[in-house]
C-alpha positions in Angstrom: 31.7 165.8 145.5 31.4 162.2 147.3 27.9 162.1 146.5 28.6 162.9 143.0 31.1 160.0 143.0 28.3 157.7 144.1 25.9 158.9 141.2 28.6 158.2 138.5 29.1 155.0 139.8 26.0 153.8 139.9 25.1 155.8 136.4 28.4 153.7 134.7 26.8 150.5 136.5 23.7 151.0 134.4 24.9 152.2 131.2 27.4 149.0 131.2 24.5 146.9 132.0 22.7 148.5 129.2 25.6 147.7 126.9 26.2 144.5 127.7 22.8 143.4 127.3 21.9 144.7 124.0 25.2 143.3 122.4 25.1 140.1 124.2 21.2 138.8 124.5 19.1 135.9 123.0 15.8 134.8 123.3 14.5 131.9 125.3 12.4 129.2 123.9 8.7 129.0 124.9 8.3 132.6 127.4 10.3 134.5 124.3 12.1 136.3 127.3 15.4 138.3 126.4 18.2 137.2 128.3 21.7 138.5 128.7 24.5 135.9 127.6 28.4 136.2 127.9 29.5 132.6 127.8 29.9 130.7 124.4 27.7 127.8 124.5 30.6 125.4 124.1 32.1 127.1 127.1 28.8 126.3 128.8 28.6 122.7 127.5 32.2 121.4 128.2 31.2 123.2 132.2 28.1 120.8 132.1 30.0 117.2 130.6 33.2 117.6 133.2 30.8 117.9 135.9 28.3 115.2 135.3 31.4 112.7 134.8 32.7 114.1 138.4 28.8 113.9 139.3 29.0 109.7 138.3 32.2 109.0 140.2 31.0 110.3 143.4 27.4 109.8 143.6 26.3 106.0 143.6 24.3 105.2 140.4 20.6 103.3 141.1 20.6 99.8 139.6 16.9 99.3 139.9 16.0 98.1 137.0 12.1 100.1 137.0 13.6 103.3 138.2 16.1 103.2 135.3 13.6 102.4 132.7 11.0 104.9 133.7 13.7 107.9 133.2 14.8 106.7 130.1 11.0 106.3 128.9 10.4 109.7 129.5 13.6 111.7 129.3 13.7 110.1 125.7 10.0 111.7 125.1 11.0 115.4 126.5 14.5 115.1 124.4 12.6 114.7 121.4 10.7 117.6 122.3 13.4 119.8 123.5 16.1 118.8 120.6 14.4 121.5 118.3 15.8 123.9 121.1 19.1 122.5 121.9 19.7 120.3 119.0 23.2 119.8 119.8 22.8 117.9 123.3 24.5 115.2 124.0 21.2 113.4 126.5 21.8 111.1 129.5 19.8 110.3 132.2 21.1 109.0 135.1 19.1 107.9 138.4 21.4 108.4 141.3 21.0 106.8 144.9 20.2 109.7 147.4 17.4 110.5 149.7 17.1 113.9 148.1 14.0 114.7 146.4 15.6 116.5 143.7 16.9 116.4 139.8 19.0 118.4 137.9 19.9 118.8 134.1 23.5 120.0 133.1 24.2 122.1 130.1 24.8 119.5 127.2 22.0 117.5 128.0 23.0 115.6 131.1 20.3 114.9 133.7 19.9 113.9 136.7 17.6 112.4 138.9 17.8 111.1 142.5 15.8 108.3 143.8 14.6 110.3 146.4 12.1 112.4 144.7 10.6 109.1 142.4 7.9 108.4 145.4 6.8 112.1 144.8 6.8 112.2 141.1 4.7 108.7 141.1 4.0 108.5 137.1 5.8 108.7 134.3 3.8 112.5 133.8 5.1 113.5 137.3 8.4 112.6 136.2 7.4 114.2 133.0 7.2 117.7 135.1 10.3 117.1 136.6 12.6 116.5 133.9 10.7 119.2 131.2 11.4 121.8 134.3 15.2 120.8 134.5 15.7 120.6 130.9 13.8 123.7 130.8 17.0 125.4 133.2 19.3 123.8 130.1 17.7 124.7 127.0 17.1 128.6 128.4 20.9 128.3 129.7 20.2 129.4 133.1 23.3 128.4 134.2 25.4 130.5 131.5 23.1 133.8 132.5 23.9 133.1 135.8 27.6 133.5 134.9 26.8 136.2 132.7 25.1 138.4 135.6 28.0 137.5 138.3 30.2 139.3 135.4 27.9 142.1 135.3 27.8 142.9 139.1 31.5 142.1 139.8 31.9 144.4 137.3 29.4 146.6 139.1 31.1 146.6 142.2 34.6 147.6 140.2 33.0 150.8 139.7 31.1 151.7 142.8 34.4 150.9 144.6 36.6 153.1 142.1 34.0 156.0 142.3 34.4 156.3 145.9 38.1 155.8 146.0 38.8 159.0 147.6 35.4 158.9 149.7 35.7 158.2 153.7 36.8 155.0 154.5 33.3 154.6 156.4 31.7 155.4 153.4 33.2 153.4 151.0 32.2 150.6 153.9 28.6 151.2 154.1 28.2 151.8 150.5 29.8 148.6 149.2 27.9 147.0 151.7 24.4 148.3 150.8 25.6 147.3 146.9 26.3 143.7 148.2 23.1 143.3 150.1 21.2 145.0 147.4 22.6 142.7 144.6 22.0 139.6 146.6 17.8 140.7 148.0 17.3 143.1 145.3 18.8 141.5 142.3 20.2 138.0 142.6 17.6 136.4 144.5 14.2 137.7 142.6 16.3 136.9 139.3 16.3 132.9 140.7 13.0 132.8 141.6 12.3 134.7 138.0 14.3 131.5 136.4 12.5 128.6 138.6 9.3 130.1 137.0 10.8 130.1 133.7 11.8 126.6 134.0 8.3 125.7 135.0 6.3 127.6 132.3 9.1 125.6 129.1 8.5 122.4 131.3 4.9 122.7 131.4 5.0 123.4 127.7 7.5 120.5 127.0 5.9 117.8 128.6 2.4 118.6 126.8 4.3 118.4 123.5 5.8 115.2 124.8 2.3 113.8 125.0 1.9 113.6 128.4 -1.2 115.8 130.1 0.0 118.6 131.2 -2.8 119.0 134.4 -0.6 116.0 136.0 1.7 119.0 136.7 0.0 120.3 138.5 -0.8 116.5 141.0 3.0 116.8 141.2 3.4 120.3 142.4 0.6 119.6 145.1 2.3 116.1 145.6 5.5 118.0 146.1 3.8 120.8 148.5 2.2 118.2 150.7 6.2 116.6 151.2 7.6 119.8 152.2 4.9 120.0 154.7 5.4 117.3 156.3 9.1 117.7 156.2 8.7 121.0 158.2 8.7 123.2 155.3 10.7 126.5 155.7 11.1 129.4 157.6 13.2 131.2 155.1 10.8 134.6 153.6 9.8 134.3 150.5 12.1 137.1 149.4 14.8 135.5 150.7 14.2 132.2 148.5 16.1 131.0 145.4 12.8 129.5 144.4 9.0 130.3 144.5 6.4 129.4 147.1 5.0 126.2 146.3 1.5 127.6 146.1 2.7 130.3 143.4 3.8 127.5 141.5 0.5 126.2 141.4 -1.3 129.3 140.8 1.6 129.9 137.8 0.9 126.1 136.5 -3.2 127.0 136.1 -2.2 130.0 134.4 0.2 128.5 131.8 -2.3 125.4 131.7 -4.7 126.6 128.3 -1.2 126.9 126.5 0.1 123.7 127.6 -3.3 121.8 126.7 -2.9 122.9 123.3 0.0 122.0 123.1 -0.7 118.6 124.7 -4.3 117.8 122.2 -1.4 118.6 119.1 1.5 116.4 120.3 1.8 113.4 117.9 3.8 112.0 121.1 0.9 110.8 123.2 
């Protein structure tokens, strides 16, 4: 009877999965993936303007003049490119003081992009990577899917818990543990990794049709290797990672390359 429990559970987990994606999925721009989608994009939007304007009060804004101009240079090219996909962003681009080498882009159209990582990028087509790959997160509304899944598996664990209501407490334990473990390594973990790439592949793709030459991509990503190196890199296994390895960025890069070239000899942009 208990184990019974645990099958229905775990057959209404799948068949509300099921559901919910078929009545609630759209297509991403550029790898035509099918993604699941609860959250209205205005929901989404308004999430991504509130916290850019908290992300300006408390991170310090760069006044250097050549920092500020580069990112406006090329987020304007990528923003034309990627308006056809999100034409209702509202674009800024923001250089903000911080050792980090990192960038981000908000839902709406806000990016991003901290002083720390400009050394790495080096060109205006490094920076090119950078900003198609974050803007690539934005126009594929990562961050919504995201939402969308943590509804699905709160959901989930709803009815693994209700199915074994009347199981051994030390069950129930061990079972809800194995389903948390198994969402986070099995599930929520691959599916970041599966959205970094994504990101990649429509920034790639964007920058080319931005005009600028899509092998600098791949300079950056060996650019951006080589400083993780010699900032110790990680211990962390790759299955534990939110994002890829930096050489299977690399390899993925020279594999999405021929498309991004074609792209890149068409672009009325360069």
């Amino acid at each position: 009877m208990k184990s019974n429990a645990i099958v229905f559970g775990w057959s209404s987990l799948a068949v509300l999965s099921a559901l919910l994606f078929l009545s609630a999925c759209s297509t991403v721009p550029v790898s035509g993936r099918r993604e699941l989608n609860l959250v209205s994009s205005d929901q989404e939007t308004q999430l991504g303007l509130s916290s850019f304007d908290e992300m300006k009060k408390q991170t310090p804004i760069s006044r250097d003049p050549a920092a500020n101009a580069m990112l406006q240079r090329v987020g304007k090219q990528i923003a034309q490119v990627a308006s056809a996909d999100m034409p209702n962003a509202q674009w800024e681009f923001v250089v903000f003081e911080s050792q980090e080498a990192n960038a981000f882009c908000l839902p709406g159209g806000k990016v991003g992009v901290y002083t720390g990582l400009l050394p790495i990028a080096l060109t205006d087509a490094g920076l090119a990577t950078v900003i198609g790959h974050e803007v690539g997160h934005a126009v594929a509304h990562h961050g919504a899917e995201r939402m969308s899944h943590a509804m699905v598996m709160e959901g989930g664990g709803q009815i693994v818990g209700s199915a074994l209501a009347s199981a051994d407490p030390k069950w129930q334990g061990l079972a809800m543990a194995a389903y948390g473990l198994g969402s986070k390594v099995g599930v929520e973990l691959p599916f970041d990794r599966k959205q970094e790439s994504e990101a990649d592949h429509i920034g790639i793709v964007y920058m080319a049709k931005a005009g600028y030459d899509p092998k600098e991509a791949i300079s950056f990503w060996q650019r951006f290797q080589a400083y993780n190196n010699q900032h110790g890199g990680s211990s962390t296994p790759s299955f534990l990672r939110t994002h890829p390895l930096d050489e299977v960025r690399i390899r993925q890069m020279q594999e999405w390359l021929p498309e991004a070239q074609a792209a890149f000899v068409k672009s009325p942009l360069k």
